[in-house]
N, CA, C and O atoms as a CHARMM CRD file, in Angstrom:
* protein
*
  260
    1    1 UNK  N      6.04000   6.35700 -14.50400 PROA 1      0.00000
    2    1 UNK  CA     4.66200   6.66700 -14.80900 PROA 1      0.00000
    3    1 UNK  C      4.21600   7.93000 -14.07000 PROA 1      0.00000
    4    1 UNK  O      3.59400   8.79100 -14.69200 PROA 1      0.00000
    5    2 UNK  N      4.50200   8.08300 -12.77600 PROA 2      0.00000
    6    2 UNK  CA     4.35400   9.46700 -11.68300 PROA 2      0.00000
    7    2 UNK  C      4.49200  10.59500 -12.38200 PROA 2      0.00000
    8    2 UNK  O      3.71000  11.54300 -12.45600 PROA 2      0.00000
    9    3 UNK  N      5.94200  10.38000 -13.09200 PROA 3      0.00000
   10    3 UNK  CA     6.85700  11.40800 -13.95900 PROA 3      0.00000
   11    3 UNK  C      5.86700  11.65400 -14.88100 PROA 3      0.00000
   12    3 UNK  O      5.18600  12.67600 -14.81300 PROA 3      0.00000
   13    4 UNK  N      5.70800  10.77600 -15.78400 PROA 4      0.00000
   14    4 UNK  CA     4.87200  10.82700 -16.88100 PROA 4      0.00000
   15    4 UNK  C      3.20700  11.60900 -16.69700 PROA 4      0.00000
   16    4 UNK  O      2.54700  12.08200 -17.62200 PROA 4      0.00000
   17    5 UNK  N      2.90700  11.57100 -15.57100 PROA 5      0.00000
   18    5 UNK  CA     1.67900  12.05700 -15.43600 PROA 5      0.00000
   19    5 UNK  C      1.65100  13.64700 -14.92900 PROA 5      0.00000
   20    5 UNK  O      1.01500  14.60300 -15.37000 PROA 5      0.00000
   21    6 UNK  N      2.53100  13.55100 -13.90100 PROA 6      0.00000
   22    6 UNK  CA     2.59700  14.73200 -13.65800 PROA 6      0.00000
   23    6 UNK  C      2.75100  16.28000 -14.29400 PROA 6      0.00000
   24    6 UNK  O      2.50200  17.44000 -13.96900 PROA 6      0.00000
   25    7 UNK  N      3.21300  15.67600 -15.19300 PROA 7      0.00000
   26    7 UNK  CA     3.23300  16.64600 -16.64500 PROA 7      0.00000
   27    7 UNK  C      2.02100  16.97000 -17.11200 PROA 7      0.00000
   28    7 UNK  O      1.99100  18.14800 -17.46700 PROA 7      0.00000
   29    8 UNK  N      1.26700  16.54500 -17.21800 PROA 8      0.00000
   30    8 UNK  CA    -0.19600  16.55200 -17.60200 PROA 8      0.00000
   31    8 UNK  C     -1.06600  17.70400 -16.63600 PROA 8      0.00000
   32    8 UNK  O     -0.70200  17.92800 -15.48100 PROA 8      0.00000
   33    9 UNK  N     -1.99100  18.24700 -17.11600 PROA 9      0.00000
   34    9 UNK  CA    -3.20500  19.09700 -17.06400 PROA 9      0.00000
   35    9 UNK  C     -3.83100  18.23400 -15.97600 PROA 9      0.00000
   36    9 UNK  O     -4.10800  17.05200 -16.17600 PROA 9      0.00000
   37   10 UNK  N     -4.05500  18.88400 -14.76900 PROA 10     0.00000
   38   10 UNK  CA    -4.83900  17.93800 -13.73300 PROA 10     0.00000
   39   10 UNK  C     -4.69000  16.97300 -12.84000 PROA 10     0.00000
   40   10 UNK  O     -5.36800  16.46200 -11.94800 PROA 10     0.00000
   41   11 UNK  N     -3.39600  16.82300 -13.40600 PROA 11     0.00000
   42   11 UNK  CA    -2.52300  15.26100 -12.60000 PROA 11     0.00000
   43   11 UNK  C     -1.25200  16.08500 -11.66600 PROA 11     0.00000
   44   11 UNK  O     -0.28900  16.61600 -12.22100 PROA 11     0.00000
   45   12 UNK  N     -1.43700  16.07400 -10.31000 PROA 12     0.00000
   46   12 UNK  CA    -0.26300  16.01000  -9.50100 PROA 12     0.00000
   47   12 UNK  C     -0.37300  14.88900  -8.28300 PROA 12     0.00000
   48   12 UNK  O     -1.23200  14.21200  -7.71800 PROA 12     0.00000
   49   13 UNK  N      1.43300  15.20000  -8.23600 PROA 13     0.00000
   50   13 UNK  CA     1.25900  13.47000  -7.91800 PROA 13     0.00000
   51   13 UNK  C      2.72100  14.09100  -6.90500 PROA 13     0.00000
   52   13 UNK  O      3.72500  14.74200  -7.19700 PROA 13     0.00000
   53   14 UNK  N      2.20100  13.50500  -5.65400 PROA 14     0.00000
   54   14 UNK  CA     2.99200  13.74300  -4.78900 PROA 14     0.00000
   55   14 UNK  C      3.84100  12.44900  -4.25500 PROA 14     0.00000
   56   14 UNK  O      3.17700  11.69500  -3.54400 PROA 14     0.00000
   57   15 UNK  N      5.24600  12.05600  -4.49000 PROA 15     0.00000
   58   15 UNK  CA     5.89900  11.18500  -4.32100 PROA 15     0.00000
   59   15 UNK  C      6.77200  11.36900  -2.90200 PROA 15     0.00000
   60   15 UNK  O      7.67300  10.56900  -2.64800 PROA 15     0.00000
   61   16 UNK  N      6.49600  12.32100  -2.11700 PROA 16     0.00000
   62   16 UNK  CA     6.91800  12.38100  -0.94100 PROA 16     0.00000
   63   16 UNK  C      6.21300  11.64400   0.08600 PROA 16     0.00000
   64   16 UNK  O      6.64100  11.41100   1.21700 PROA 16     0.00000
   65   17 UNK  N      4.78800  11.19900  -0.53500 PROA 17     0.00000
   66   17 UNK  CA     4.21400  10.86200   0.91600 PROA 17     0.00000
   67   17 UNK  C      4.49700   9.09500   0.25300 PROA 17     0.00000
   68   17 UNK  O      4.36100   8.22000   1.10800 PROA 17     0.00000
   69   18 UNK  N      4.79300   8.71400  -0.89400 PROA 18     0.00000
   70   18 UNK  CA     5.41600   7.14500  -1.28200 PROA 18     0.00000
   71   18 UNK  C      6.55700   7.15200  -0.62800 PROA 18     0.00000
   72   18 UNK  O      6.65500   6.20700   0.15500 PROA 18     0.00000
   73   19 UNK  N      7.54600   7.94100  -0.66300 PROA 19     0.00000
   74   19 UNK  CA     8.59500   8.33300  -0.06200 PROA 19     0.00000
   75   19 UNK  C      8.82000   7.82300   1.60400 PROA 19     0.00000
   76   19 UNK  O      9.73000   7.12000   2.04200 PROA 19     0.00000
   77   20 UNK  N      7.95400   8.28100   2.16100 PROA 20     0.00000
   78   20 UNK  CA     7.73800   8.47200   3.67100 PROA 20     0.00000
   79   20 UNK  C      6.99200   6.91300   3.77400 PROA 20     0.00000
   80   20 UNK  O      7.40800   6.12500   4.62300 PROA 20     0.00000
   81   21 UNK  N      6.12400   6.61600   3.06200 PROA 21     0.00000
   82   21 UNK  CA     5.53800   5.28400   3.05300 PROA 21     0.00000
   83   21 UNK  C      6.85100   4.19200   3.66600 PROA 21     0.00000
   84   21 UNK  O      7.29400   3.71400   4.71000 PROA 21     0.00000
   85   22 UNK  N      7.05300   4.21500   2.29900 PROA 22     0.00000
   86   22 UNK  CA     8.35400   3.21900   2.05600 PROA 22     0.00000
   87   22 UNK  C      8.78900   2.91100   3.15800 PROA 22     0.00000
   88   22 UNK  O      8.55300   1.86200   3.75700 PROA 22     0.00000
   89   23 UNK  N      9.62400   4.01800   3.60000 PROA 23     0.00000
   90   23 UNK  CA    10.42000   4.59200   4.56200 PROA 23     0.00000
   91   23 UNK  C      9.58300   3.43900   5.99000 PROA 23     0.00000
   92   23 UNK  O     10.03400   2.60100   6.77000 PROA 23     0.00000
   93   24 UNK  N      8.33600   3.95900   5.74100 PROA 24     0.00000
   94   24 UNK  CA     7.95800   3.75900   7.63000 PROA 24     0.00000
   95   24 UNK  C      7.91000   2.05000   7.19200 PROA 24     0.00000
   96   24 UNK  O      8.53200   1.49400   8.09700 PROA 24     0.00000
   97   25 UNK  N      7.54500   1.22900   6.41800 PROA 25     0.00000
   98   25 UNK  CA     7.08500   0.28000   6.15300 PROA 25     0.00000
   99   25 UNK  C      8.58400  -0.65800   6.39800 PROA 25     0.00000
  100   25 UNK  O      8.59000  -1.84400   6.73000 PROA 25     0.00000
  101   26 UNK  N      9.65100   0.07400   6.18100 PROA 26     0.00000
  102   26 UNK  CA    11.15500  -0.50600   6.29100 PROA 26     0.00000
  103   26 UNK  C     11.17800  -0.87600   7.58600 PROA 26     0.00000
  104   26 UNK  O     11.43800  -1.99700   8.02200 PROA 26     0.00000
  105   27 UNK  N     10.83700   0.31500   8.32500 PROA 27     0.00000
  106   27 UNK  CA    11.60000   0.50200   9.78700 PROA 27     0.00000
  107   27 UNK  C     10.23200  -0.39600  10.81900 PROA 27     0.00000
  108   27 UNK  O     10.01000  -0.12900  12.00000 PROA 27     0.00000
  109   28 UNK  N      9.58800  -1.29900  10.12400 PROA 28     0.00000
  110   28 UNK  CA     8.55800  -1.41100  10.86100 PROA 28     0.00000
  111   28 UNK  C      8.76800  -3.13800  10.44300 PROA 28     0.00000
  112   28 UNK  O      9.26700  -3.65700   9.44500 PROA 28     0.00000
  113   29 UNK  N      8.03300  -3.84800  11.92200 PROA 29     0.00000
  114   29 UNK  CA     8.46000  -5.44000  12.03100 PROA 29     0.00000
  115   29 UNK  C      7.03100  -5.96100  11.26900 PROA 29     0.00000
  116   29 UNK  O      7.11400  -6.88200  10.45600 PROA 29     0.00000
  117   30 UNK  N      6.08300  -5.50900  11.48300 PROA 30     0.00000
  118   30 UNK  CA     4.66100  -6.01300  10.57200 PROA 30     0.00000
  119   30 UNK  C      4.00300  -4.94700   9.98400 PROA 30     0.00000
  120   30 UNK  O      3.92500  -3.82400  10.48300 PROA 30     0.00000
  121   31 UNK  N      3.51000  -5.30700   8.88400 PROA 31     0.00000
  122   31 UNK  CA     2.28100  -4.52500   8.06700 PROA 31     0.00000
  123   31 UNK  C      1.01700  -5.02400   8.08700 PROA 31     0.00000
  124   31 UNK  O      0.85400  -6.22900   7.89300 PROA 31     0.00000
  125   32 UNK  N      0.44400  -4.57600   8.21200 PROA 32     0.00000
  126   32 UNK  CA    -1.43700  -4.75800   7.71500 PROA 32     0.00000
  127   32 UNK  C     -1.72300  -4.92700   6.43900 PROA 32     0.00000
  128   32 UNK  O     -1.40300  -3.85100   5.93400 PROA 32     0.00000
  129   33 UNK  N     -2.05800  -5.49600   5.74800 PROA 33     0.00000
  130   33 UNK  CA    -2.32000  -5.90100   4.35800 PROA 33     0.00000
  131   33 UNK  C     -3.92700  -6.11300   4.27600 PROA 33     0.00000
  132   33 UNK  O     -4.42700  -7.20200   3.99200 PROA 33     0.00000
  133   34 UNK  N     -4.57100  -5.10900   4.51900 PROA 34     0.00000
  134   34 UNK  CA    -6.12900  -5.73300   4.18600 PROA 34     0.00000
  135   34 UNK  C     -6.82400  -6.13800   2.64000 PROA 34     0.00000
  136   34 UNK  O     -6.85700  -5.54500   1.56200 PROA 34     0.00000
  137   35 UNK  N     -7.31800  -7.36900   3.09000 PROA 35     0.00000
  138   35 UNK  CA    -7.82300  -7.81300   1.27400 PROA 35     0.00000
  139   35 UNK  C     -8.00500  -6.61800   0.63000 PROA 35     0.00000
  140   35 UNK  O     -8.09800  -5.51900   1.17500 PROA 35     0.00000
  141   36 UNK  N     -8.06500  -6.91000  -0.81100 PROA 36     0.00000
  142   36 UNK  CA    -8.19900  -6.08000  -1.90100 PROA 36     0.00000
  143   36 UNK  C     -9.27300  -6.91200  -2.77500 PROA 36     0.00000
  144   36 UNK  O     -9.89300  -7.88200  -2.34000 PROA 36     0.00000
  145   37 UNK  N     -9.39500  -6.37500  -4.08900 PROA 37     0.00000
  146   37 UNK  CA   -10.36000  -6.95900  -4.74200 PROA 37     0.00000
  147   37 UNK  C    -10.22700  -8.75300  -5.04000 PROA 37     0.00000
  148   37 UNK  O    -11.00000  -9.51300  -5.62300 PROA 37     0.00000
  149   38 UNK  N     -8.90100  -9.00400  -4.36300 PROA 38     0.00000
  150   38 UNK  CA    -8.58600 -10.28200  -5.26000 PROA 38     0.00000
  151   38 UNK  C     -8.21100 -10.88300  -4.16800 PROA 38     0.00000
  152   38 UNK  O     -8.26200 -10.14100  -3.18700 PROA 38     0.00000
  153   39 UNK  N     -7.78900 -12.13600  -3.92400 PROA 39     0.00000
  154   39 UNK  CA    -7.58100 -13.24300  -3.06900 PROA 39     0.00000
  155   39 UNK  C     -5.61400 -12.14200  -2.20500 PROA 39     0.00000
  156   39 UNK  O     -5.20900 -11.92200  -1.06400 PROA 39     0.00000
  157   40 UNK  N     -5.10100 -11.84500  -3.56400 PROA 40     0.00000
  158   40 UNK  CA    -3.81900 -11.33900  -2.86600 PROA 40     0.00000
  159   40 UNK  C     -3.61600  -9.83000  -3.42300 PROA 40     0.00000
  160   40 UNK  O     -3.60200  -9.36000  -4.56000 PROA 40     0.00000
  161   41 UNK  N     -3.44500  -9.20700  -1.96900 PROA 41     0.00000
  162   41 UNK  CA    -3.48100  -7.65600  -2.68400 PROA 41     0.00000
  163   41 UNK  C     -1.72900  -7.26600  -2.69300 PROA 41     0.00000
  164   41 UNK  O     -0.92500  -8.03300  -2.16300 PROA 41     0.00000
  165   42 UNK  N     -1.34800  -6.12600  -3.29200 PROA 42     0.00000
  166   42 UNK  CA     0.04700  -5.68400  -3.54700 PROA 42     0.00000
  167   42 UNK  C      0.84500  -5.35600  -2.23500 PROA 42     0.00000
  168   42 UNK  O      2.06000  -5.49400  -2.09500 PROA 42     0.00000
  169   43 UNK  N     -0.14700  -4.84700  -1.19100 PROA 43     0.00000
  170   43 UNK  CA     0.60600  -4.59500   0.10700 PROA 43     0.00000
  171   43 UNK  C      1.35000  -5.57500   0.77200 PROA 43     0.00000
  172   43 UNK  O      2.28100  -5.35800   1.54700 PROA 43     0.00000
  173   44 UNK  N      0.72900  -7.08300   0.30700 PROA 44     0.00000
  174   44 UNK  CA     1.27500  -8.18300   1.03000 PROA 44     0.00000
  175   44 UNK  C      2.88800  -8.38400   0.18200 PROA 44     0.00000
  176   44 UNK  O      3.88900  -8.88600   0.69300 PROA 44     0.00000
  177   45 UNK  N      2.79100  -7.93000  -0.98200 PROA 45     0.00000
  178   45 UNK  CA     4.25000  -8.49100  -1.31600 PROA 45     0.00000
  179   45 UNK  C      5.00200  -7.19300  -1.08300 PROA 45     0.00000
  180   45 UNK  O      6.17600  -7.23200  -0.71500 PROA 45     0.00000
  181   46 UNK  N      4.23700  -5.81000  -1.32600 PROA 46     0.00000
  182   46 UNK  CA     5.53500  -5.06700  -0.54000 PROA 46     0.00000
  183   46 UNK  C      5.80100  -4.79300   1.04800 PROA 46     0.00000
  184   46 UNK  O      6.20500  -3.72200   1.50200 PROA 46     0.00000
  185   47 UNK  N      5.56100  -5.72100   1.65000 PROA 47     0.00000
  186   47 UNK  CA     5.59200  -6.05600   2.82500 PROA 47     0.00000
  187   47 UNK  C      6.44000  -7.08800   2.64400 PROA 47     0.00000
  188   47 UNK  O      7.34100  -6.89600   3.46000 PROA 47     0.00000
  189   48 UNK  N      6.69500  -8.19900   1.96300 PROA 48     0.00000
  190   48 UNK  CA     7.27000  -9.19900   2.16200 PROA 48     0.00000
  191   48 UNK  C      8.92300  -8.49500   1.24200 PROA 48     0.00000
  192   48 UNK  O     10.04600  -8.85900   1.59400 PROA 48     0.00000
  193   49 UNK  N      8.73700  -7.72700   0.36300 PROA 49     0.00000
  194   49 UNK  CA     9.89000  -7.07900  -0.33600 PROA 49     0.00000
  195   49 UNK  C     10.48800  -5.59500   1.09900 PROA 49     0.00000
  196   49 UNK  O     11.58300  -5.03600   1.03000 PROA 49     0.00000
  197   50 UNK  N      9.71200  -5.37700   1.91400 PROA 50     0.00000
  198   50 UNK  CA    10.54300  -4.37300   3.07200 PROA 50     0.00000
  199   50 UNK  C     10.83300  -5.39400   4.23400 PROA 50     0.00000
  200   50 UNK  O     10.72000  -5.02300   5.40200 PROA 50     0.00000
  201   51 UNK  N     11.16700  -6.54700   3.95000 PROA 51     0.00000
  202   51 UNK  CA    11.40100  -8.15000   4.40900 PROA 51     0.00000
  203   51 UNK  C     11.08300  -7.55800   5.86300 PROA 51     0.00000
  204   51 UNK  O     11.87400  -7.46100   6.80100 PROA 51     0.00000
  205   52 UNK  N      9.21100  -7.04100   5.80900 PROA 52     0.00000
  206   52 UNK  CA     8.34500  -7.26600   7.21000 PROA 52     0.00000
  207   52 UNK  C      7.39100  -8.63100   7.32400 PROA 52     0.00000
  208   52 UNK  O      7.39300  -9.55600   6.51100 PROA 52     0.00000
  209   53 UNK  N      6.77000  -8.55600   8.24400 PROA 53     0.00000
  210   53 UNK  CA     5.66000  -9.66000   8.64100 PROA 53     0.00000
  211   53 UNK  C      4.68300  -8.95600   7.82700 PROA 53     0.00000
  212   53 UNK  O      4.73600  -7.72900   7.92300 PROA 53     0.00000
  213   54 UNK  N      3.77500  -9.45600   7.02200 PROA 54     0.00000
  214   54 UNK  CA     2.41000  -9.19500   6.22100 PROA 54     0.00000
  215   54 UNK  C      1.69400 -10.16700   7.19400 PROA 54     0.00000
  216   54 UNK  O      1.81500 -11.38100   7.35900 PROA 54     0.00000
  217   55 UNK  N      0.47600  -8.71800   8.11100 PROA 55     0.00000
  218   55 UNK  CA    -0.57500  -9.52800   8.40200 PROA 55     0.00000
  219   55 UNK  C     -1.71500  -9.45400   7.64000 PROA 55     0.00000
  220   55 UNK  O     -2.26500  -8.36600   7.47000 PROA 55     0.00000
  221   56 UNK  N     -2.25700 -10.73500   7.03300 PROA 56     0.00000
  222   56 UNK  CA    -3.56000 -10.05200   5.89300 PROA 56     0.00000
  223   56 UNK  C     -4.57900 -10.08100   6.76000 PROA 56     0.00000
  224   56 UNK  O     -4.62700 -10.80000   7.75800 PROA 56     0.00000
  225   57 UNK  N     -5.55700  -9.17300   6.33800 PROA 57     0.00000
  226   57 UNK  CA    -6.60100  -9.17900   7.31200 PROA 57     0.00000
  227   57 UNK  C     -7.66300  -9.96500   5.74700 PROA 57     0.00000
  228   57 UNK  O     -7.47300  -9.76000   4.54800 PROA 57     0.00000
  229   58 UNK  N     -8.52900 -10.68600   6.29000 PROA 58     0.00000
  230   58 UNK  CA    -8.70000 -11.60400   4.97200 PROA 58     0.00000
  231   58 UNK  C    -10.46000 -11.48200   5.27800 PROA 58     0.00000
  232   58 UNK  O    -11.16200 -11.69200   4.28800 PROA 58     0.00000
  233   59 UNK  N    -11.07300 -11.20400   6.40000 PROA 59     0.00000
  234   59 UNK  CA   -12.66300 -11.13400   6.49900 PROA 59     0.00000
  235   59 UNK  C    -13.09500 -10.57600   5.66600 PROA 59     0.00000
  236   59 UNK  O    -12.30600  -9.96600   4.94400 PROA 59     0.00000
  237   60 UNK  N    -14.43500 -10.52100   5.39000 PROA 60     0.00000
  238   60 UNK  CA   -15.90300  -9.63100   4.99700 PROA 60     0.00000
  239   60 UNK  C    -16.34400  -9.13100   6.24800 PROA 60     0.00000
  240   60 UNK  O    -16.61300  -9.74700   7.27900 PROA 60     0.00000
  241   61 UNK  N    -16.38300  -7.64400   5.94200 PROA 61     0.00000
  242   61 UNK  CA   -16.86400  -6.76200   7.33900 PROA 61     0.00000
  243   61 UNK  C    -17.88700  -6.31100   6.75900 PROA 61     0.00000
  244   61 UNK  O    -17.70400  -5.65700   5.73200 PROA 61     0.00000
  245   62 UNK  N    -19.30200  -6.53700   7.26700 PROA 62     0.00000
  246   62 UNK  CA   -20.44700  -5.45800   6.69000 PROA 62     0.00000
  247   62 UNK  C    -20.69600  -4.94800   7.82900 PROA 62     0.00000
  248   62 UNK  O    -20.92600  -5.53100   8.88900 PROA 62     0.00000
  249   63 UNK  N    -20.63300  -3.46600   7.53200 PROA 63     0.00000
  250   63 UNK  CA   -21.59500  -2.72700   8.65100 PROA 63     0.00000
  251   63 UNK  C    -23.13400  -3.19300   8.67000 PROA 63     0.00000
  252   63 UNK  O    -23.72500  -3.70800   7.72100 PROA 63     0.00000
  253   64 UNK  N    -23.54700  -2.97300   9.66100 PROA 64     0.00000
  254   64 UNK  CA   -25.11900  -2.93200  10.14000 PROA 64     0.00000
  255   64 UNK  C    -25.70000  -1.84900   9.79200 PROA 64     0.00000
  256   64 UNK  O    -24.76200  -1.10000   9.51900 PROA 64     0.00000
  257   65 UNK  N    -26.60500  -1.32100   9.63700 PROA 65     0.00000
  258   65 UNK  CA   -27.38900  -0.22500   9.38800 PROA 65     0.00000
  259   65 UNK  C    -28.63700  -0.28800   9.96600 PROA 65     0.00000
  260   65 UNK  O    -29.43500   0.63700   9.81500 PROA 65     0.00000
């Protein structure tokens, strides 16, 4: 899909810094997984697929104002 877009008018898409992601997420014993819109976000399973510890951070944080 990266491929596919990048071709396009307006779309660049830099796969070096997924690259480097990956990479650090391998060499590393836990990840941070903070909620996402849904009960389980994607970081937690590619955390569990770079066979690290997924810590979810699972609160509601509102700032004060």
């Amino acid at each position: 899909m990266a491929q596919k877009l990048s071709g396009l008018d307006g779309y660049r898409i830099n796969t070096t810094y997924v690259d480097e992601w990956r990479e650090l997420i391998r060499q590393s014993e836990f990840a941070l997984c903070p909620r996402g819109r849904f009960p389980t976000t994607s970081r937690m399973f590619e955390a569990l697929q770079a066979e690290t510890i997924p810590i979810v951070i699972w609160w509601n944080v509102r700032a004060r104002l």
